[in-house]
Each structure stands twice: as C-alpha cells, then as structure tokens.
C-alpha positions as CSV (number, residue, x, y, z in Angstrom):
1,X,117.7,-34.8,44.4
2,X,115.6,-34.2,41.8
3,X,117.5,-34.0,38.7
4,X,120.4,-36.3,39.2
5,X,120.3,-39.2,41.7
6,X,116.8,-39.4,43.3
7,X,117.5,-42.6,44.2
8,X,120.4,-41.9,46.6
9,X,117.5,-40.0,48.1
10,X,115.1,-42.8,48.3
11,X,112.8,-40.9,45.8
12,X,110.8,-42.6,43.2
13,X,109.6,-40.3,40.2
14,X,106.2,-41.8,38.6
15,X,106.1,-42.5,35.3
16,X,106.3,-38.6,33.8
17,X,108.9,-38.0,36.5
18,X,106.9,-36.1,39.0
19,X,108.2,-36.9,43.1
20,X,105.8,-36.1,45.5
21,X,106.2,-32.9,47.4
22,X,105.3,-34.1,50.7
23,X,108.2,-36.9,50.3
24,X,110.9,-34.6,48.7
25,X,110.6,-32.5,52.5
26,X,110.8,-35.6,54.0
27,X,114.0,-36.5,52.0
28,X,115.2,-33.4,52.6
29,X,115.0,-33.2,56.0
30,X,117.0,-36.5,56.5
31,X,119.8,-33.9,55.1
32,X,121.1,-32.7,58.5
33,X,122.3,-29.3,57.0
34,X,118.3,-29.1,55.5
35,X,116.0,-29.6,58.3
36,X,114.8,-25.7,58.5
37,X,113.5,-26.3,54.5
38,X,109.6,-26.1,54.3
39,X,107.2,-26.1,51.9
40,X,107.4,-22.3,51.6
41,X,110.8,-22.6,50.6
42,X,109.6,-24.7,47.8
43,X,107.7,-22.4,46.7
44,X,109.6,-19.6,46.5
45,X,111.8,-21.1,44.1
46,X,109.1,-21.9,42.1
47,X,107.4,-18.2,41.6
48,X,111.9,-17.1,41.7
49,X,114.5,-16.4,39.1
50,X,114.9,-20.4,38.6
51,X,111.2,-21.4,38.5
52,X,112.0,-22.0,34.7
53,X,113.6,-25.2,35.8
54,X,111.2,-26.8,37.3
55,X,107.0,-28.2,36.2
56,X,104.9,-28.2,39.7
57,X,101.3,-29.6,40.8
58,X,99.4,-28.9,44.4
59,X,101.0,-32.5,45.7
60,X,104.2,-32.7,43.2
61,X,107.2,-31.6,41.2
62,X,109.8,-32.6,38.6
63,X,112.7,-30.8,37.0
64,X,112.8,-30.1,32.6
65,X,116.4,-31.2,32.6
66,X,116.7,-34.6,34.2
67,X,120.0,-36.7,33.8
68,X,118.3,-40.2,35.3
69,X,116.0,-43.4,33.8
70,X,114.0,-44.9,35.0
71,X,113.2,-48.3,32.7
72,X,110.0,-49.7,34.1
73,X,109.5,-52.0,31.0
74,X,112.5,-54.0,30.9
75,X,112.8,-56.6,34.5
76,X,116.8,-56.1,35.5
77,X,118.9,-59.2,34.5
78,X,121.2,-58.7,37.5
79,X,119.5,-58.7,40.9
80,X,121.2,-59.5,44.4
81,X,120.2,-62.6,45.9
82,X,119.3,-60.5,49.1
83,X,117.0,-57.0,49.0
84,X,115.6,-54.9,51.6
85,X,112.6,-52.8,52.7
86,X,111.5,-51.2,55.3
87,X,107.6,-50.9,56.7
88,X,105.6,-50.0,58.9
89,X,105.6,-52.2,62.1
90,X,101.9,-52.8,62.5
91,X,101.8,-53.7,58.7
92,X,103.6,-56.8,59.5
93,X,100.6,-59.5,60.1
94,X,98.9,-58.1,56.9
95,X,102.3,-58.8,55.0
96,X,102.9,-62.0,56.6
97,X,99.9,-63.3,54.8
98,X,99.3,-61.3,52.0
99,X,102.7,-60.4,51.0
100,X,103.8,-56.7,49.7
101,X,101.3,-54.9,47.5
102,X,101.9,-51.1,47.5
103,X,98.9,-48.9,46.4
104,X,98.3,-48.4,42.6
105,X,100.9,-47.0,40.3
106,X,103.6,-47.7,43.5
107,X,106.1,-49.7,44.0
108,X,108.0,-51.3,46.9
109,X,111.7,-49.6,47.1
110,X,114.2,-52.2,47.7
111,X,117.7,-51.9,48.8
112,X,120.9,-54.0,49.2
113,X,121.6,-51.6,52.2
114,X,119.7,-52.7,56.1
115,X,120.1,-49.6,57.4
116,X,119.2,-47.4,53.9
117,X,115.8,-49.6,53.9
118,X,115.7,-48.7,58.0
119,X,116.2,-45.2,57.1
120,X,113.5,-44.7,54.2
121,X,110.9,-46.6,56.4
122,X,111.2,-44.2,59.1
123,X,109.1,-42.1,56.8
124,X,106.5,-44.1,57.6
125,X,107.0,-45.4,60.8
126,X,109.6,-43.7,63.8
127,X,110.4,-47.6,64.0
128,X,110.3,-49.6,61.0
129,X,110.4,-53.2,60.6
130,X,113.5,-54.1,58.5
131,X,112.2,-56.9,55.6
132,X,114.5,-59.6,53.9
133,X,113.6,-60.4,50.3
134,X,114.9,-63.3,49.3
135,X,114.8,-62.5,45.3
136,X,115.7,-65.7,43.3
137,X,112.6,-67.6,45.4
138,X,110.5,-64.3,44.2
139,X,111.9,-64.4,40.4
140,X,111.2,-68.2,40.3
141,X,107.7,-67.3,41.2
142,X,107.0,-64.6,38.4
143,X,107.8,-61.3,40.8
144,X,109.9,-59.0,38.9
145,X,112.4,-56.0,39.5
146,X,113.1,-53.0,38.2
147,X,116.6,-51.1,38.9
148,X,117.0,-47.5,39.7
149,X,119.9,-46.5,40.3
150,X,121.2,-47.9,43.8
151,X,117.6,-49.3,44.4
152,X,115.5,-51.9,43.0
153,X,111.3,-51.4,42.9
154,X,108.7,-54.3,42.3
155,X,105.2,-53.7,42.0
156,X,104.1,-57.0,43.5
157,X,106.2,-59.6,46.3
158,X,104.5,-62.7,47.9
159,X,104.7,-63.8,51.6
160,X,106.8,-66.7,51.1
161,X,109.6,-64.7,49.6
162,X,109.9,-62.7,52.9
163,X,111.6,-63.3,56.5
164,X,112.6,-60.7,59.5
165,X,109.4,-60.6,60.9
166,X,109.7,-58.6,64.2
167,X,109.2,-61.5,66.7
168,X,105.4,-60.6,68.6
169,X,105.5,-61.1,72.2
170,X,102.5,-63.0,73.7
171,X,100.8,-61.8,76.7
172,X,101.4,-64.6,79.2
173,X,100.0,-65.2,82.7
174,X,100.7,-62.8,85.3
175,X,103.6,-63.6,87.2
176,X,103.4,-63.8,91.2
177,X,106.1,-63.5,93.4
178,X,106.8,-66.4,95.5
179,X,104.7,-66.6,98.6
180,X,103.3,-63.7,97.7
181,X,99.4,-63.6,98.1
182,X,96.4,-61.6,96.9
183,X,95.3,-59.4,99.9
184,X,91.2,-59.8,100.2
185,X,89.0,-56.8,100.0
186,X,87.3,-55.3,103.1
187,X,84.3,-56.6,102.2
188,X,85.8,-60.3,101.5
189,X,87.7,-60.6,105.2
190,X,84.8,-59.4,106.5
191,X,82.3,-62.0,105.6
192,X,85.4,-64.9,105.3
193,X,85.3,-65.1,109.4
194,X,81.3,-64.9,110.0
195,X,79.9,-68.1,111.8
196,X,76.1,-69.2,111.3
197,X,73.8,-67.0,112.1
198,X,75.9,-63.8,112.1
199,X,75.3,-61.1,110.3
200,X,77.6,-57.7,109.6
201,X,76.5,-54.2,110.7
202,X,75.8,-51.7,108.2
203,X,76.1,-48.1,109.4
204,X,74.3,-46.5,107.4
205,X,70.7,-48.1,108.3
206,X,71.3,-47.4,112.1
207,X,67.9,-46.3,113.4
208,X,69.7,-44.0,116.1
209,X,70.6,-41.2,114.1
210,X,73.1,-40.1,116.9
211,X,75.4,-43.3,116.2
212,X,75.1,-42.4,112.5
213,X,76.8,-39.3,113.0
214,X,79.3,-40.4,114.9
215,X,80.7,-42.3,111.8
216,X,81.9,-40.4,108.8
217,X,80.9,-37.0,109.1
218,X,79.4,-35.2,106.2
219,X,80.3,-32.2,105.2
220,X,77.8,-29.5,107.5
221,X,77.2,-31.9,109.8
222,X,77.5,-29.6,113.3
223,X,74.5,-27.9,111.2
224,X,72.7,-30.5,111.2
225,X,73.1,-31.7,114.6
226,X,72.3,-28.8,116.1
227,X,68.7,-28.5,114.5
228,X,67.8,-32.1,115.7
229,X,69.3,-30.9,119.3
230,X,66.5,-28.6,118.8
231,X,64.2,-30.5,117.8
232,X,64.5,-33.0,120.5
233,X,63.5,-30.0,122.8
C-alpha cells in the first residue's frame, strides 16, 4: 500500500512521499481481511524488527524503498474523456458554483471507475455523491491532470466542467387527502356556534368553590374539602 501501488488504494503520497496515517487505516480497513488493524498496530511495526523500513511523523508515514512516481510537474498527455470523483453530499451546492478546490497542497483524486470514486468518497461521506468530469471541456479551459497510476489528481476543476449533481428535492405543499378536513380545536368549535350575546363558561372563575371541585380534581383534593366542610361549620 505504501511502497508499491498506493494508488490501487486510493492513497496520494505528498510531495516527499508521506500518506497520512489516519487515511492509510481508512484504506486499510476497506481490506475485508484488515478491519481489526489500528493505529497500535502501526506502531508496533514501527518501534519492531522492520521499523528500519519505514520514516514516521504524529499524522504520517512513508516507506525508504518506494517502487512508484509520482510526476506532479509534467500535465499527462493522455487523459480519458470521462473522470470521476466522489464527495461529500452536502458539498454539492458549494461545488455547483464554485467548482472543486481541495485544501492547499491537495488534490482532487479522479478515477475512470464510478464505483472506485463511490468507494474512496465513502471516506468522507457513508453516501457520496458520484461526480462526472468531463475533461477535454476542463483542458480547454486551462485545468490540468496529473496521472498516478490508475488515478488521475488535479489541483483545481471549474463548475462547468461538472454534471451528476444529486437531484434536491423541494419541499412542496402538504398533501391532503381528498375530503379530508382539518378537525378544529376545542377551543375553535366552541366559539364557531356562539350566537350574539353569548358567552362560554370558564370553570375555573366559578365563585361557588363547591362546583369548582367537582371538575378536575387536584391532586389532595378530599383534604381540602374537608377543611372548608369545617369551616362552613
């Protein structure tokens, strides 16, 4: 993964040929037969009998021997008509208009393969958005691309070089079932059938205490019934 084909992987070294740590585990555990791996087993091969293989920081790690290059300074000559990457789905508004511009030092990982591009954007997002890069319209317009491998990276894509947009759903109306009516409140059907001069009895500001009681009874209320029994003696 690290010293052969990181791009089968979906790994990008940076320019000294560090991969990140956190998205080596990530690669591995794609790797059915890997998913246990942590980052303690990382580093017990580093402080083991083959530590003299590899260079490690806190966040990443290369290997001395490496039998890839990666040519960031010559553009490819030969680029499929059709690439694809895969993002996060809530990123797709901010792309829509400003296009693909990965953080500094970064660059967007492209593949010929749907489902490779759905698979490597699952490490961002549990469901990607699958983009189409339409690359003679982007090479027309100055965007270049670099091959690695099986992949192709480019620092820099503009919006209208990409399509397959995930379509967004507008909220609509609420829907009501035919015939189908909203049922008024109590306090609505109450005061829809009043006629002039009418009015509607409120409980609660009975002056006969006795009558209050008999509606909803508090909690201790034969308590308190009983001391105004007594008092009314």
């Amino acid at each position: 993964m690290l010293g052969q084909r990181p791009d089968e992987f979906g790994l990008i070294p940076d320019k000294k040929g560090f991969v990140s740590i956190k998205e080596l585990l990530k690669a591995i555990h794609e790797e059915r037969d890997f998913r246990y791996v942590r980052l303690s087993h990382i580093n017990e091969i580093l402080i083991g009998k083959d530590r003299y293989l590899f260079e490690s920081t806190d966040k990443s790690i290369r290997v001395k021997e490496k039998k890839w290059q990666l040519d960031l300074a010559n553009p490819a000559r030969l680029v499929p008509k059709i690439l694809y990457t895969g993002v996060k789905r809530k990123s797709c508004v901010f792309i829509s208009k400003n296009g693909l511009k990965p953080a500094a030092d970064k660059y967007i990982i492209l593949s010929t393969s749907k489902e490779f591009s759905e698979k490597i954007g699952k490490r961002r997002d549990p469901k990607p958005a699958v983009l189409t890069i339409m690359t003679s319209d982007a090479q027309k317009k100055g965007y270049v691309f670099y091959q690695f491998g099986s992949l192709f990276l480019s620092p820099e894509i503009g919006p209208d070089c990409i399509s397959g947009y995930p379509i967004q759903k507008e909220p609509g109306p609420e829907k009501i079932r035919p015939g189908h009516t909203e049922k008024p409140s109590r306090s609505e059907s109450a005061t829809k059938n009043l006629t002039p001069g009418s009015f509607i009895m409120d409980v609660s500001r009975d002056p006969d205490i006795h009558r209050r009681l008999k509606g909803k009874k508090k909690k201790g209320w034969k308590e308190e019934a009983r001391k105004l029994r007594r008092k009314g003696k």
